[in-house]
PASEBA-1860 file (N, C-alpha, C; in nm, 3 decimals):
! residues 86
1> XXXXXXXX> 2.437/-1.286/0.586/2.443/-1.155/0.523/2.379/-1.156/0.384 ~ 2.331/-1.250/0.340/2.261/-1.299/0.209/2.132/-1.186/0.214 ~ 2.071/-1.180/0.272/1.964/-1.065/0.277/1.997/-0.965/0.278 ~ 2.112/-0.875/0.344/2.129/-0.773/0.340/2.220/-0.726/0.206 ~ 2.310/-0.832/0.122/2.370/-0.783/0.020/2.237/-0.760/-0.056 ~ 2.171/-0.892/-0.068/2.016/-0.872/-0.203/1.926/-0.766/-0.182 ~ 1.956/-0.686/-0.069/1.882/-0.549/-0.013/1.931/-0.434/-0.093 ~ 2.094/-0.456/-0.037/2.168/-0.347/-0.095/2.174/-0.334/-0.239
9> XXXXXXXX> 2.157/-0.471/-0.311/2.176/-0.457/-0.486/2.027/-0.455/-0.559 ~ 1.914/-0.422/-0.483/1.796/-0.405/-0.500/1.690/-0.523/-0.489 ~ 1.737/-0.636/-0.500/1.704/-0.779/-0.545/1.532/-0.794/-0.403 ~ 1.557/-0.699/-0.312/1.450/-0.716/-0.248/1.353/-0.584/-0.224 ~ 1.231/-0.590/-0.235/1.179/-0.463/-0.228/1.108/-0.450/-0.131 ~ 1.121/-0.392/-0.062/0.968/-0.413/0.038/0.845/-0.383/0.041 ~ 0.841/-0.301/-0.069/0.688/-0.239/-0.087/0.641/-0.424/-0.189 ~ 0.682/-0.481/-0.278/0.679/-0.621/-0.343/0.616/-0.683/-0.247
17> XXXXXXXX> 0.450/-0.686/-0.244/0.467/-0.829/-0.125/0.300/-0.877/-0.216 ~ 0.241/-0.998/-0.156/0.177/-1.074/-0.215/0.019/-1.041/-0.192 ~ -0.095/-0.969/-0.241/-0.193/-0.917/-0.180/-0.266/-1.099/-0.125 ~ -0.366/-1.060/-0.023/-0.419/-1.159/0.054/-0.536/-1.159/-0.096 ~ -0.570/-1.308/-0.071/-0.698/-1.337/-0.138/-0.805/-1.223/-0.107 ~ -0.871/-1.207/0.031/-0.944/-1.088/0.044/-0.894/-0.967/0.010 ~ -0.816/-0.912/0.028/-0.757/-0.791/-0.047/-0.770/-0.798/-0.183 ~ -0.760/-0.871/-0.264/-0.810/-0.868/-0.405/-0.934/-0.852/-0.467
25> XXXXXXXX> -0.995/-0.955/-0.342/-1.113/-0.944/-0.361/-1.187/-0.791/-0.367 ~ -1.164/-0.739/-0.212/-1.188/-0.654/-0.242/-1.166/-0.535/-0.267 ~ -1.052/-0.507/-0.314/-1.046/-0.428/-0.459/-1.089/-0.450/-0.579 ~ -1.125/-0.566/-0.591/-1.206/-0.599/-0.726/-1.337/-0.546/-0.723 ~ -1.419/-0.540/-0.596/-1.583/-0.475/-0.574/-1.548/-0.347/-0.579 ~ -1.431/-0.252/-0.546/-1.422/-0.144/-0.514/-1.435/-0.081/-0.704 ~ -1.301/-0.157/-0.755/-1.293/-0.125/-0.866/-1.433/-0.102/-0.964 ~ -1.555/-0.185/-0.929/-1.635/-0.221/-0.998/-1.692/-0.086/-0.946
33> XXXXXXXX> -1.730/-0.077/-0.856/-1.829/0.036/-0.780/-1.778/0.161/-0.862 ~ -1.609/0.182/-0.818/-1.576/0.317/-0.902/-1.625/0.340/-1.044 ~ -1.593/0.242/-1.117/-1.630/0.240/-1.260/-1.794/0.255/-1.307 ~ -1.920/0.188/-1.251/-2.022/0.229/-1.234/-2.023/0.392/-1.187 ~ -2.022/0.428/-1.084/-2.007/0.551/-1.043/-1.921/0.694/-1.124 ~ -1.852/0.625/-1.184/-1.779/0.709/-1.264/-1.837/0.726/-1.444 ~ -1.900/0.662/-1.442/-1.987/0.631/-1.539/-2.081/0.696/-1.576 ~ -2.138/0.733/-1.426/-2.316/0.833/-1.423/-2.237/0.957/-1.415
41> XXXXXXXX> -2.104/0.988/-1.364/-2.092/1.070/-1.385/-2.003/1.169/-1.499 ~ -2.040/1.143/-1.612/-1.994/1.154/-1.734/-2.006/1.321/-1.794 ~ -2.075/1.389/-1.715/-2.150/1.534/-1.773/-2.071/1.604/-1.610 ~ -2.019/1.718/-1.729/-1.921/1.821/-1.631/-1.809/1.828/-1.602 ~ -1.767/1.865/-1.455/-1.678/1.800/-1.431/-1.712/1.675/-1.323 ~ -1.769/1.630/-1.309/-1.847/1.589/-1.175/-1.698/1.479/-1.190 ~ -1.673/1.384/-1.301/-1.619/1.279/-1.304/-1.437/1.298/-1.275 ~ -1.459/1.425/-1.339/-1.296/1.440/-1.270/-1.280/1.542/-1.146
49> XXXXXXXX> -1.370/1.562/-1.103/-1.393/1.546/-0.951/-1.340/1.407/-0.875 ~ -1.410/1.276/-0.902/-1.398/1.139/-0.878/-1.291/1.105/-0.909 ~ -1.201/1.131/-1.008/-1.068/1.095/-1.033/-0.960/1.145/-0.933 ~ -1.043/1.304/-0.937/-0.909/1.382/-0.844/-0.918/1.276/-0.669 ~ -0.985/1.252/-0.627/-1.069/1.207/-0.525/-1.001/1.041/-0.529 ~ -1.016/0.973/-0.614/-0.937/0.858/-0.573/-0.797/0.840/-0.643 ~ -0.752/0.952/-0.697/-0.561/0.962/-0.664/-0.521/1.006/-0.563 ~ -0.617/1.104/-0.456/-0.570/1.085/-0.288/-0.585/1.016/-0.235
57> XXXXXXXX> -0.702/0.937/-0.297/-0.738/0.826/-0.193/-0.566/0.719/-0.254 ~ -0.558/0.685/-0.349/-0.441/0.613/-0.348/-0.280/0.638/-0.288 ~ -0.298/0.803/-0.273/-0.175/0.830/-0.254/-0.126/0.813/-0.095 ~ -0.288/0.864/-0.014/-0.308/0.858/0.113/-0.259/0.680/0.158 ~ -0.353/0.622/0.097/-0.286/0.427/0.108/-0.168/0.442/0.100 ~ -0.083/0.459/-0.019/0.044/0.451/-0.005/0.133/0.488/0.119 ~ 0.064/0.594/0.144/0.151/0.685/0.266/0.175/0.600/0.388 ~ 0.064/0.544/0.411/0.011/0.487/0.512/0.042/0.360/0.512
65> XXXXXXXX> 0.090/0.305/0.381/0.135/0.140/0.398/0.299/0.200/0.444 ~ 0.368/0.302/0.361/0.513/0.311/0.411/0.546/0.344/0.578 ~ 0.439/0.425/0.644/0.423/0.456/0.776/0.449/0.326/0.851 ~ 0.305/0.199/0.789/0.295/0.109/0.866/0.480/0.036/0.849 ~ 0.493/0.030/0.719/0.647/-0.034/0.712/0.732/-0.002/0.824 ~ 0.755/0.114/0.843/0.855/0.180/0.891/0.838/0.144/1.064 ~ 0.729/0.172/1.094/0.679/0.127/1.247/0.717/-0.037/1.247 ~ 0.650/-0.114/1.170/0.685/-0.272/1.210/0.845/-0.271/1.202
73> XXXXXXXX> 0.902/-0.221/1.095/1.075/-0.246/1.123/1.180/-0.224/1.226 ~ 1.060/-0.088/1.274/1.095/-0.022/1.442/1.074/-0.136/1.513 ~ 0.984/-0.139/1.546/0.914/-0.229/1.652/1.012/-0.362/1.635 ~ 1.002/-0.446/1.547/1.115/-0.546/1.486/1.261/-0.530/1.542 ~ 1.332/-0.419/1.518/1.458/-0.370/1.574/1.501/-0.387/1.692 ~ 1.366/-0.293/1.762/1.360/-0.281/1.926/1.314/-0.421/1.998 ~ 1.244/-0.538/1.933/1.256/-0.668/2.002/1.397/-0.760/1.977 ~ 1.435/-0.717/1.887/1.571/-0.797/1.818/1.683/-0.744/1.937
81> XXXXXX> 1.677/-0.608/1.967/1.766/-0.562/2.065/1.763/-0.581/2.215 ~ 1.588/-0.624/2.248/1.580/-0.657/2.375/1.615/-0.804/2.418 ~ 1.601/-0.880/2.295/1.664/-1.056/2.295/1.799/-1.030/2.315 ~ 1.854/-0.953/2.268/2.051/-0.979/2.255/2.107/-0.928/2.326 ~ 1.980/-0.827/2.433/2.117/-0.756/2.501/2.045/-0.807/2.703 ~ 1.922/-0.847/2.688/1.925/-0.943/2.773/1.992/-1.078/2.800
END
């Protein structure tokens, strides 16, 4: 029950997890690209256009990593239940 008290008193998070070497990576090219790109576009609004544009793009990721959470914990559940009750 050691996991589930450190759940309940916050001690574990699940969104907390360790990005992969490639995942850093590339967010690091991405980052670079935005910042060039955001750069030329300095006159108008063109640039906060680009801003508005990748806080959906971040928010959309987010959405979509909690989706994926929620499905693997399903999926997880429903094999845990087909071991124990076979």
């Amino acid at each position: 029950m050691k996991t589930l008290e450190n759940f309940y008193f916050g001690n574990i998070n699940p969104s907390d997890y360790l990005q992969s070497a490639e995942v850093r990576k590339k967010l690091s090219i991405m980052t670079k690209h935005l910042e060039e790109l955001s750069s030329l576009l300095e006159k108008d609004h063109q640039k906060e256009k680009l801003d508005q544009f990748a806080d959906r793009q971040t928010e959309i990721i987010a959405l979509s990593e909690r989706d994926a959470y929620i499905e693997g914990f399903k999926l997880g559940v429903k094999m845990a239940t087909e071991v124990f009750t076979e």
